[in-house]
TORKOL-4160 file (C-alpha; in steps of 0.2 Angstrom, whole numbers, padded with zeros to 4 digits, m for minus):
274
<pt num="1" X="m0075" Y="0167" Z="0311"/>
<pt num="2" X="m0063" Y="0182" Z="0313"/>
<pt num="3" X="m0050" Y="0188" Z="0300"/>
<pt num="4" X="m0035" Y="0179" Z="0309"/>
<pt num="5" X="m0044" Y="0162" Z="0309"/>
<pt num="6" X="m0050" Y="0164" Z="0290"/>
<pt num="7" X="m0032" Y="0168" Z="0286"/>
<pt num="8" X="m0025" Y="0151" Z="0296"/>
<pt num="9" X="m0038" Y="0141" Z="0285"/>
<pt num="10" X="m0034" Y="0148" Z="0269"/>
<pt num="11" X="m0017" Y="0145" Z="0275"/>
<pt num="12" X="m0018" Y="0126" Z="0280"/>
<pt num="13" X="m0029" Y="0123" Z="0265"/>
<pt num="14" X="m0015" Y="0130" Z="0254"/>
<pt num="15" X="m0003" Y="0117" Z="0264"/>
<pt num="16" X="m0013" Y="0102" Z="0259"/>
<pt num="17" X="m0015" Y="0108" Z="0238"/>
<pt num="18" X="0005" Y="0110" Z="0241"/>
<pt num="19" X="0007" Y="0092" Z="0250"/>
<pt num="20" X="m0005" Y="0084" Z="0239"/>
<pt num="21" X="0003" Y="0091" Z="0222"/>
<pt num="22" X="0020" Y="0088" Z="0229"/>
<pt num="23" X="0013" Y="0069" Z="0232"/>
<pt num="24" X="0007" Y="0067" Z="0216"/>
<pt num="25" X="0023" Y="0075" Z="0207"/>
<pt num="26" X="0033" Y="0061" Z="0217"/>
<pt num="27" X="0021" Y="0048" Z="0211"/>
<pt num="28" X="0024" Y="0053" Z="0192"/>
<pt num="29" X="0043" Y="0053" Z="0196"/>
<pt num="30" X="0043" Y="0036" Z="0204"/>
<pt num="31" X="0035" Y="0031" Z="0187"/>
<pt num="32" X="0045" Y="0039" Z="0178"/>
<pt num="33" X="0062" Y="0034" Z="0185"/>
<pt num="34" X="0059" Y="0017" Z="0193"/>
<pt num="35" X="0074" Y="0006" Z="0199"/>
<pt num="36" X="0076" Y="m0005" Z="0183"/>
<pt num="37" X="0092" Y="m0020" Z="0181"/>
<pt num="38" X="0095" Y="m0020" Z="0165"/>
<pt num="39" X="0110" Y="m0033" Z="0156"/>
<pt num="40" X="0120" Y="m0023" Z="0142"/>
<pt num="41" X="0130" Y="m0035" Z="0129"/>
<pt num="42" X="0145" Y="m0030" Z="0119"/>
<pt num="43" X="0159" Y="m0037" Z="0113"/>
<pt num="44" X="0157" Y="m0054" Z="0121"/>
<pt num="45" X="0154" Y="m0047" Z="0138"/>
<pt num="46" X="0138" Y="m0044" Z="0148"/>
<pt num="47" X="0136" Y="m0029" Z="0159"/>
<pt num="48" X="0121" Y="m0031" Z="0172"/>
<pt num="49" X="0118" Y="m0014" Z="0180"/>
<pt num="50" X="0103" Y="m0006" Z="0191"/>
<pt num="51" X="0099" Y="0013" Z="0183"/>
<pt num="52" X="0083" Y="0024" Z="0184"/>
<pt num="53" X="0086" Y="0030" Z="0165"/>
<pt num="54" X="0075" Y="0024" Z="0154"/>
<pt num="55" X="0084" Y="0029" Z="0139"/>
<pt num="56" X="0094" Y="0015" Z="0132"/>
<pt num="57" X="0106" Y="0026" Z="0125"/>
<pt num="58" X="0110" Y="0034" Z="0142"/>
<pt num="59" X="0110" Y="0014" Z="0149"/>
<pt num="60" X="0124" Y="0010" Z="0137"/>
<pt num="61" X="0136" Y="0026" Z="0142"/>
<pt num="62" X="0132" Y="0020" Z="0161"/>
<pt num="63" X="0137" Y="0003" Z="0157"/>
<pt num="64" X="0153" Y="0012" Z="0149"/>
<pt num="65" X="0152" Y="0005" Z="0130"/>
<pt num="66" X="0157" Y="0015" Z="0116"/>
<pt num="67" X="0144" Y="0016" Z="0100"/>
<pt num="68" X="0153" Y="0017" Z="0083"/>
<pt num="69" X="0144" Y="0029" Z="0070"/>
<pt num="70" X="0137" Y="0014" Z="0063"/>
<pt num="71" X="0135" Y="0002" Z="0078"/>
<pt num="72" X="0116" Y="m0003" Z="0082"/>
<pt num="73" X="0108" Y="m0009" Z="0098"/>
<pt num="74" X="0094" Y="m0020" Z="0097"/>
<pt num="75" X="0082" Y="m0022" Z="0114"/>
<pt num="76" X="0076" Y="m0041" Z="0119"/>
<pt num="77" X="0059" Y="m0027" Z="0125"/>
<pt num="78" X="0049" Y="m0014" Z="0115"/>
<pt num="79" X="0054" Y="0000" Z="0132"/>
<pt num="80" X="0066" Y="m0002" Z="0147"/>
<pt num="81" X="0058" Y="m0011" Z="0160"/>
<pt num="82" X="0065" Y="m0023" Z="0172"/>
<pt num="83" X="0077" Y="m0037" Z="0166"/>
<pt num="84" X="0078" Y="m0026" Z="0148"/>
<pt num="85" X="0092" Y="m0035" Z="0138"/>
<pt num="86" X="0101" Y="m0024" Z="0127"/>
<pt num="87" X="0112" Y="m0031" Z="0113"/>
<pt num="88" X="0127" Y="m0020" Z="0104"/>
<pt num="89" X="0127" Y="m0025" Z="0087"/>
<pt num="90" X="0145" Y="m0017" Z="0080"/>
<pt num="91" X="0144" Y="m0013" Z="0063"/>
<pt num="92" X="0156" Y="m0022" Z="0050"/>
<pt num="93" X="0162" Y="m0019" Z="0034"/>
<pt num="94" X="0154" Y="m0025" Z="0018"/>
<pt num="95" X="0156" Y="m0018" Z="m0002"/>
<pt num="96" X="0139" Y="m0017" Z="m0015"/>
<pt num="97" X="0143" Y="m0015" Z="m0034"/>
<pt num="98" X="0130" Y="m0005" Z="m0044"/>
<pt num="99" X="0134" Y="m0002" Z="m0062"/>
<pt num="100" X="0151" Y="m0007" Z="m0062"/>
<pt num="101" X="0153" Y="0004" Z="m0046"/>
<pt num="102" X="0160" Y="m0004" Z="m0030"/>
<pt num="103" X="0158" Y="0004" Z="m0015"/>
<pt num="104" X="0163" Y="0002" Z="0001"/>
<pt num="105" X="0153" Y="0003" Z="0019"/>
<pt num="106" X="0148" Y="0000" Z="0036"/>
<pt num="107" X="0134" Y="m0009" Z="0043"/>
<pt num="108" X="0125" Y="m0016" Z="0058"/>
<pt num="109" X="0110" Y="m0023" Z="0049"/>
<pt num="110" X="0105" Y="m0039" Z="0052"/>
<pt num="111" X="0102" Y="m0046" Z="0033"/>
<pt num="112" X="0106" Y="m0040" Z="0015"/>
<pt num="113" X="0087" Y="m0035" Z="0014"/>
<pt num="114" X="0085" Y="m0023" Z="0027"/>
<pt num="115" X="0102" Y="m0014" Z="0022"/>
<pt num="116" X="0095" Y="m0014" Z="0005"/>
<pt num="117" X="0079" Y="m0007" Z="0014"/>
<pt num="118" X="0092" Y="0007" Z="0023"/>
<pt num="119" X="0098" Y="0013" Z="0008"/>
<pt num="120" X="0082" Y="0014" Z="m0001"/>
<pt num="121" X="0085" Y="0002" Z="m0017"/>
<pt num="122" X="0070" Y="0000" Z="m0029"/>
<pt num="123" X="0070" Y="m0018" Z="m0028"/>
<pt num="124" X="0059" Y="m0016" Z="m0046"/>
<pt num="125" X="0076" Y="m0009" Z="m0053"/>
<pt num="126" X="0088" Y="m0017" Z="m0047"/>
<pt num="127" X="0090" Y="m0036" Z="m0038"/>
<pt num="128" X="0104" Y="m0042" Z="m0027"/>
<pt num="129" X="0117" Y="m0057" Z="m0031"/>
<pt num="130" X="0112" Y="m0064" Z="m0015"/>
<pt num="131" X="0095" Y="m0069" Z="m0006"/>
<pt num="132" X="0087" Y="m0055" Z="0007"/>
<pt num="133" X="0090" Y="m0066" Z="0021"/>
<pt num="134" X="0106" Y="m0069" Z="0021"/>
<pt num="135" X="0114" Y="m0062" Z="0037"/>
<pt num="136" X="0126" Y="m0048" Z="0034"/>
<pt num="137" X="0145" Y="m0053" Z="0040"/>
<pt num="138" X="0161" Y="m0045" Z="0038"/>
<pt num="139" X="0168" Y="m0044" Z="0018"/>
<pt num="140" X="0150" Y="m0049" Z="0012"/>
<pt num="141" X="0151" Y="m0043" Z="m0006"/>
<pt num="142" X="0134" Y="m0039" Z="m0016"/>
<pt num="143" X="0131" Y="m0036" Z="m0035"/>
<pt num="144" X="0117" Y="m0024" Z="m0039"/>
<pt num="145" X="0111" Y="m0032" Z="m0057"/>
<pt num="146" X="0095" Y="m0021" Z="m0068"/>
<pt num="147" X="0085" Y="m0034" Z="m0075"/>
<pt num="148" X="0094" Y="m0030" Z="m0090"/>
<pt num="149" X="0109" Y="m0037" Z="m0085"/>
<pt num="150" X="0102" Y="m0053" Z="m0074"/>
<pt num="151" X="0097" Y="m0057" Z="m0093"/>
<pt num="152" X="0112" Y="m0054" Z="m0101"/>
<pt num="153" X="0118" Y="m0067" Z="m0087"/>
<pt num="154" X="0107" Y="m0082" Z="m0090"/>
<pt num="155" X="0110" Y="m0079" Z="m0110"/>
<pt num="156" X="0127" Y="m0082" Z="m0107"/>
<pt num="157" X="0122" Y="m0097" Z="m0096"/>
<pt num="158" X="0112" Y="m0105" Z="m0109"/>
<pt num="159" X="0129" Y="m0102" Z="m0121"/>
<pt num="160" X="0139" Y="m0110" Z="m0110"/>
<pt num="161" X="0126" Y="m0124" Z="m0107"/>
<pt num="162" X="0127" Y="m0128" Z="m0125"/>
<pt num="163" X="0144" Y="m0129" Z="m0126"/>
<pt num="164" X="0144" Y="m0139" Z="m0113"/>
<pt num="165" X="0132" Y="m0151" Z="m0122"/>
<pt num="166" X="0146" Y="m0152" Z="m0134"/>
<pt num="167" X="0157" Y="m0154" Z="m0123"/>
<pt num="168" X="0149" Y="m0172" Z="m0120"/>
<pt num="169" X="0154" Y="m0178" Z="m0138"/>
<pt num="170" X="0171" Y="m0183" Z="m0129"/>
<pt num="171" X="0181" Y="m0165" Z="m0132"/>
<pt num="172" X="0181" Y="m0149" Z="m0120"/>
<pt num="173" X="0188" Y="m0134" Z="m0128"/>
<pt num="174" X="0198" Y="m0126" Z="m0116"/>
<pt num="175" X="0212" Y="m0111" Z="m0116"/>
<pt num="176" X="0225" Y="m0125" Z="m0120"/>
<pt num="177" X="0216" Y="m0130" Z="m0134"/>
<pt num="178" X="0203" Y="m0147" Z="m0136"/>
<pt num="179" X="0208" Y="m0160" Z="m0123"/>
<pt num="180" X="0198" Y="m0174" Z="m0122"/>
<pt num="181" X="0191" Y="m0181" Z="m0107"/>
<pt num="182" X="0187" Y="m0199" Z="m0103"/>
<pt num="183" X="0171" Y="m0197" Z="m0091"/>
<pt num="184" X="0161" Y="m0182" Z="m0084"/>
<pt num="185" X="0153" Y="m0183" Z="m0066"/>
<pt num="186" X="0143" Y="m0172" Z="m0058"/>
<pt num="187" X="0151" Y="m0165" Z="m0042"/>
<pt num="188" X="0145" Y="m0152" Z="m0027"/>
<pt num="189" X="0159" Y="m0139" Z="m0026"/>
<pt num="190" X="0164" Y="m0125" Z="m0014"/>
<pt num="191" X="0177" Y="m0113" Z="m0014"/>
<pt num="192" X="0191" Y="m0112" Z="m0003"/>
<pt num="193" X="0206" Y="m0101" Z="m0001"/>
<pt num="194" X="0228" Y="m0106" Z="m0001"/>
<pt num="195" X="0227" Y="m0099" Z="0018"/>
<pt num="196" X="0212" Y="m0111" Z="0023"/>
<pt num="197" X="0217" Y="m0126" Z="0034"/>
<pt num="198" X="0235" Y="m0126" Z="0041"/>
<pt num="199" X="0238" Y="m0109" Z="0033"/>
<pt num="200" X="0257" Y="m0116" Z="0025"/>
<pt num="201" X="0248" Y="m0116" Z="0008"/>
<pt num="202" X="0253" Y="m0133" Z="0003"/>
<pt num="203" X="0241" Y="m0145" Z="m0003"/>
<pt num="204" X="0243" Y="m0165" Z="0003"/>
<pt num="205" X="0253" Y="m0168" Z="m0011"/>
<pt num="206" X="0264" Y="m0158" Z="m0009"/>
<pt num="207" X="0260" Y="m0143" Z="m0022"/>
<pt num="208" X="0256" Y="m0127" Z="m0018"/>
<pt num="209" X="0239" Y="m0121" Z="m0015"/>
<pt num="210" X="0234" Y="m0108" Z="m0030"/>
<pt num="211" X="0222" Y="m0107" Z="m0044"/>
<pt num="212" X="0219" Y="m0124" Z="m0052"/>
<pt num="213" X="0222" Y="m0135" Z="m0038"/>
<pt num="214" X="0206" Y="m0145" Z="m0032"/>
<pt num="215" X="0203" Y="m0153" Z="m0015"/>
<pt num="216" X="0193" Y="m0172" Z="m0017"/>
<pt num="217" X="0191" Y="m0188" Z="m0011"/>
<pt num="218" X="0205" Y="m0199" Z="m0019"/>
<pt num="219" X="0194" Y="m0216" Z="m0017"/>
<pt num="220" X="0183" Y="m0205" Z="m0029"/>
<pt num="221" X="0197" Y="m0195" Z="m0043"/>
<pt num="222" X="0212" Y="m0201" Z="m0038"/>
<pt num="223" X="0227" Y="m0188" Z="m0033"/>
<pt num="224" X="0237" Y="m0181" Z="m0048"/>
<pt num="225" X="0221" Y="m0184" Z="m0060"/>
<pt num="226" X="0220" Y="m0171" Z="m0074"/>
<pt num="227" X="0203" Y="m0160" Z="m0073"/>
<pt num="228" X="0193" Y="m0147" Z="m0082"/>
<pt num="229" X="0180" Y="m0137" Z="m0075"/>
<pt num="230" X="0167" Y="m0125" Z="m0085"/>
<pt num="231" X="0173" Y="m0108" Z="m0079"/>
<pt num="232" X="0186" Y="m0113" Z="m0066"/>
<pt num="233" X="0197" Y="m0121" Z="m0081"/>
<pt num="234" X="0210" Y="m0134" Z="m0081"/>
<pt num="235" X="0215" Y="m0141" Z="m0064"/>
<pt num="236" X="0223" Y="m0154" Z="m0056"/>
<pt num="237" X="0216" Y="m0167" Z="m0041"/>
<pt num="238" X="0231" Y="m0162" Z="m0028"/>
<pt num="239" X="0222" Y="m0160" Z="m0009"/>
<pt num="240" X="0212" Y="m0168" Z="0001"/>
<pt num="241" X="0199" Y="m0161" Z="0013"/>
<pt num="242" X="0191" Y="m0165" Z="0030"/>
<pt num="243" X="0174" Y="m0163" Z="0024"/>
<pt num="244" X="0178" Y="m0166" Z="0006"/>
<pt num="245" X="0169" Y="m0185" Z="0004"/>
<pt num="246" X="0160" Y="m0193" Z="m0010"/>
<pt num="247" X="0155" Y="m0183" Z="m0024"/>
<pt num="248" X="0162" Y="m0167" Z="m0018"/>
<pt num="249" X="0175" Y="m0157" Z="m0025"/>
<pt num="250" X="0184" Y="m0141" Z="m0016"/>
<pt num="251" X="0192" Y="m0128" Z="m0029"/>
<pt num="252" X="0206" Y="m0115" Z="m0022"/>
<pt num="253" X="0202" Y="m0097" Z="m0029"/>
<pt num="254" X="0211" Y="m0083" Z="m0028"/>
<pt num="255" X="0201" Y="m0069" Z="m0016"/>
<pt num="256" X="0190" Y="m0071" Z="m0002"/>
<pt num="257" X="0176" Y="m0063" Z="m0015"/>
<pt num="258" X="0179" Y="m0075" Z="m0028"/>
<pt num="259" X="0174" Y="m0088" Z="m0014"/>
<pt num="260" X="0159" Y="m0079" Z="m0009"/>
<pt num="261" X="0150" Y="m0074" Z="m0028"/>
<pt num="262" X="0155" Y="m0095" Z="m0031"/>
<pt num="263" X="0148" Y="m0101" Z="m0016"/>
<pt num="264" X="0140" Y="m0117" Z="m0016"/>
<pt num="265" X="0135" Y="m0128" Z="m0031"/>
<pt num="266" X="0132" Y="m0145" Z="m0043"/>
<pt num="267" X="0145" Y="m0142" Z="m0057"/>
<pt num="268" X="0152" Y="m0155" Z="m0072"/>
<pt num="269" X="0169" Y="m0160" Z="m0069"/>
<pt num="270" X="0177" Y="m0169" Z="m0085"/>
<pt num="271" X="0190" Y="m0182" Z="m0081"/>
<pt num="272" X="0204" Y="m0177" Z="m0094"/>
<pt num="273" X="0215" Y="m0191" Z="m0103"/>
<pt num="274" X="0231" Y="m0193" Z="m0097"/>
């Protein structure tokens, strides 16, 4: 073999390391960038689009959605792959009181425990008003109490639970001094606002919706009966309710917090004398 064909064999075996390394690049690439279709959701609208990233970030910009500073995305798939659903979770406002200290902020976590579990509480120190798994939604307000003061609470509970053993001897003391009552029932209450309903703030009796009226079912306290309720106060039967029936009573507060730390519960309602 001469010089000229030792050189034209070194050449062509140069050619097939190039080929084949150039092959193999474009194998990796192909892996790396395969043609995915991958379905964005925000905002109540879906977005099916087909993209070589693989970076859910960069598939949210191509399916044009604006993230918030607080805005989360949450991926039906641990990577992008084929038929990847991506969900936009938009964060929403909600206020935590610690120590007498409310503050105000934005969140796209899914339940009170894991924004707790973002902000790093020591749940050994402090415990929330609320259970962990309740979802997070817009307005939600949650009380940091020290064990300190979660006993400080039921102390006061049993006070008032005493009183209201008292209360059963046939007198409530109240603001407006000792009314008597003729029965006591117990009731499941919620909480609604003036605004709830048709939004004109006037009760089925014609009053206007405020502190101290109460929604219930007049074949149960009829409308215009004269009530007391153990921290609610003196009230007055005056509304009715769709999904007030039986042994339910609705009591109209003043805020949107004060219905959300009174929520759902059993509660003594004394039936006042006329």
């Amino acid at each position: 073999m001469n010089v000229f064909e030792r050189i034209r064999e070194t050449i062509c075996g140069s050619r097939l390391t190039i080929c084949a390394g150039l092959a193999a690049a474009a194998m990796l690439t192909a892996g790396a960038g395969s043609v995915k279709h991958v379905t964005v959701f925000a905002d109540g609208q879906e977005t099916r689009l087909t993209t070589m990233h693989s970076q859910p970030e960069k598939i949210i910009a191509e399916a044009g959605v604006a993230m918030g500073t607080y805005d989360e995305f949450r991926m039906s798939t641990i990577r992008v792959k084929d038929d990847t659903e991506i969900h936009i979770v938009r964060a929403v406002p909600v206020k935590l009181e610690m120590g007498g200290t409310v503050r105000e902020m934005k969140t796209a976590r899914a339940t009170v425990g894991r924004l707790l579990d973002e902000l790093g509480v020591d749940r050994k120190k402090y415990q929330p008003s609320l259970n962990e798994d309740v979802p997070i939604r817009k307005g939600l307000y949650i009380k940091l109490r020290t064990p300190e003061e979660i006993a400080a609470e039921e102390a006061q509970a049993r006070v008032e639970q005493e009183e209201a053993a008292q209360w059963r001897e046939g007198y409530v003391e109240t603001s407006r001094g000792s009314l008597r009552y003729t029965s006591v029932m117990v009731m499941e209450a919620s909480a609604y606002l003036p605004t709830d309903g048709g939004g004109d703030c006037i009760t089925a009796t014609g009053l206007p919706a405020t502190h101290g009226v109460v929604a219930v079912d007049p074949d149960v306290i009829p409308l215009g009966t004269r009530l007391y309720i153990p921290g609610y106060g003196v009230a007055i039967a005056a509304d009715t309710g769709g999904m007030i029936e039986g042994d339910m009573i609705d009591l109209c507060m003043e805020s949107y917090d004060d219905c959300m730390d009174f929520g759902r519960r059993d509660i003594d309602v004394y039936i006042l004398e006329t």
